[in-house]
C-alpha positions in Angstrom: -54.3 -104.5 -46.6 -52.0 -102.9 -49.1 -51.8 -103.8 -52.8 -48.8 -104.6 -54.8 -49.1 -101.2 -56.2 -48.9 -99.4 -53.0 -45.8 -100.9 -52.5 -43.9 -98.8 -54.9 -43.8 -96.1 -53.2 -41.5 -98.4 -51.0 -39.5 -99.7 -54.1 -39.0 -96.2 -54.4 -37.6 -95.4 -51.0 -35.5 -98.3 -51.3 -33.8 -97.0 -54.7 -33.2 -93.8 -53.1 -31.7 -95.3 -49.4 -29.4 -97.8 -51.8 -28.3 -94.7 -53.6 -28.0 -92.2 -50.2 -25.8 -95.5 -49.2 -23.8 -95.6 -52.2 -23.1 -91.9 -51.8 -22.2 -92.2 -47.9 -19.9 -95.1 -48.7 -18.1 -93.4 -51.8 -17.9 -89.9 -49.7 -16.2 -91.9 -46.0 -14.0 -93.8 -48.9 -12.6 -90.4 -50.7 -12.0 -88.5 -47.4 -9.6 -91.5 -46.3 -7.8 -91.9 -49.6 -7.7 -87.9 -50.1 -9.4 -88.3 -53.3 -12.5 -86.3 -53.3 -13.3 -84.3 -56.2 -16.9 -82.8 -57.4 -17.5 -85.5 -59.6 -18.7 -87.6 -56.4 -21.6 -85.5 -56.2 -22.2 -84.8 -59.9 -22.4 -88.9 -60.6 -25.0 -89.2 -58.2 -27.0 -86.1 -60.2 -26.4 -87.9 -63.1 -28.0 -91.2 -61.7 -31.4 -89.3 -60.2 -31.9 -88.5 -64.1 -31.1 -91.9 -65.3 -32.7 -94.1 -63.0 -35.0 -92.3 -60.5 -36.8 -90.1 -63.0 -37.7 -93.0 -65.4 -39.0 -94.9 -62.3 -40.9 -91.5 -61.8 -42.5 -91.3 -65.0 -43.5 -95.0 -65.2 -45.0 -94.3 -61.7 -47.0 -91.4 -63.4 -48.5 -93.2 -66.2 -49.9 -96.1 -64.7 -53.0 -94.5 -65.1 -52.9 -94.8 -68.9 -52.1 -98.8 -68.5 -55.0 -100.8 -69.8 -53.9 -104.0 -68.1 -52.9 -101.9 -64.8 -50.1 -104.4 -64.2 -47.9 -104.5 -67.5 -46.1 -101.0 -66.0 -45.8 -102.3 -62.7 -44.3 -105.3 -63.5 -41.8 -102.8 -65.4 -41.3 -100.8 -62.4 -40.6 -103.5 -60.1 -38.1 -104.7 -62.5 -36.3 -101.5 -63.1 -36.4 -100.8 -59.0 -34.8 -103.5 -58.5 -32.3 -103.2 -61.3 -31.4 -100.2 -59.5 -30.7 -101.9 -55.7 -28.7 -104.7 -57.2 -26.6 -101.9 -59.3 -26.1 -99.7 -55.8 -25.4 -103.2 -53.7 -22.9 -103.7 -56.6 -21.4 -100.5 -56.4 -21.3 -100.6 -52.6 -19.4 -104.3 -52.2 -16.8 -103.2 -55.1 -16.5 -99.9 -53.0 -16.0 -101.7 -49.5 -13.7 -104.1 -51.2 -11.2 -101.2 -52.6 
């Protein structure tokens, strides 16, 4: 049986799918309209540094959590502030 902590490897995946999504959606949506330009590709950089590395480091120092729960209840919430920003970004994206 697996604990709630071994599911964040999953939370993890699911950030990065949401965000491959989100980049498949916005790429389809410039070739139609013409409007590609680098900054496609450079906004999703950007977002590995602000959200996937954060969720990387707080995944790193669990080990230095004395309760063993107060990070993880931090990561969850910040994974899934992540999804519901890329679901977000993907209806608003459809919708254009």
């Amino acid at each position: 049986m697996m604990t709630i902590g071994a599911w964040m490897i999953y939370a993890l995946w699911a950030v990065l799918g949401f965000m491959l999504l989100d980049l498949v959606v916005g790429f389809v949506k410039a070739l139609v309209t013409g409007t590609f330009s680098s900054k496609l590709v450079l906004d999703y950089l950007k977002d590995v540094l602000y959200y996937v590395f954060p969720l990387l480091f707080v995944m790193n120092i669990m080990s230095i959590d004395p309760t063993g729960w107060i990070l993880m209840i931090f990561y969850y919430i910040g994974s899934l502030a992540v999804i519901w920003n890329y679901l977000v970004s993907i209806k608003n994206k459809w919708k254009a």
